[in-house]
C-alpha positions, 0 to 999 in steps of 0.5 A, a space after each residue: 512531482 519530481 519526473 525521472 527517466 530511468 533503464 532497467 537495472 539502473 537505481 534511484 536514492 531517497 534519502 539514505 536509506 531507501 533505494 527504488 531499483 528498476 528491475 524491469 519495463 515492458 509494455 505498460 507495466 514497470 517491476 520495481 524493487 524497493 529496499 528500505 527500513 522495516 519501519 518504513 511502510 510501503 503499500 501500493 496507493 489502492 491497498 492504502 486508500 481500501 483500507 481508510 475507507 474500511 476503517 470509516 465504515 467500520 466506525 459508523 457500525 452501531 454497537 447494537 448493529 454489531 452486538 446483532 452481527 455478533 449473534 447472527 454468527 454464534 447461530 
């Protein structure tokens, strides 16, 4: 893990094509502006590990659970 200090206003570089901006600090919080390629996929680590945990519970939903589901909504 590469450690950095930075201020407000000041930029960090990945690669050519992504830039981390500190936009602003106080407290506990940092407010962080990212510019990067559409195609590259930015999610805050919570969002990403909520939705793995999703799509594994939504594996081990039996067809006949969801065919049940299904019906229980149609009512």
């Amino acid at each position: 893990m590469l450690v950095v200090r930075r201020r407000a206003g000041e930029v960090l570089l990945i690669g050519a094509d992504i830039q981390i901006e500190l936009l602003e600090i106080g407290g506990t919080q940092v407010k962080l502006g990212i510019t990067a390629p559409k195609e590259v996929v930015i999610l805050r680590k919570e969002v990403h590990i909520t939705r793995r945990q999703n799509e594994a519970a939504s594996r081990e939903i039996s067809s006949l659970e969801l065919a049940r589901l299904a019906e229980q909504f149609r009512k």
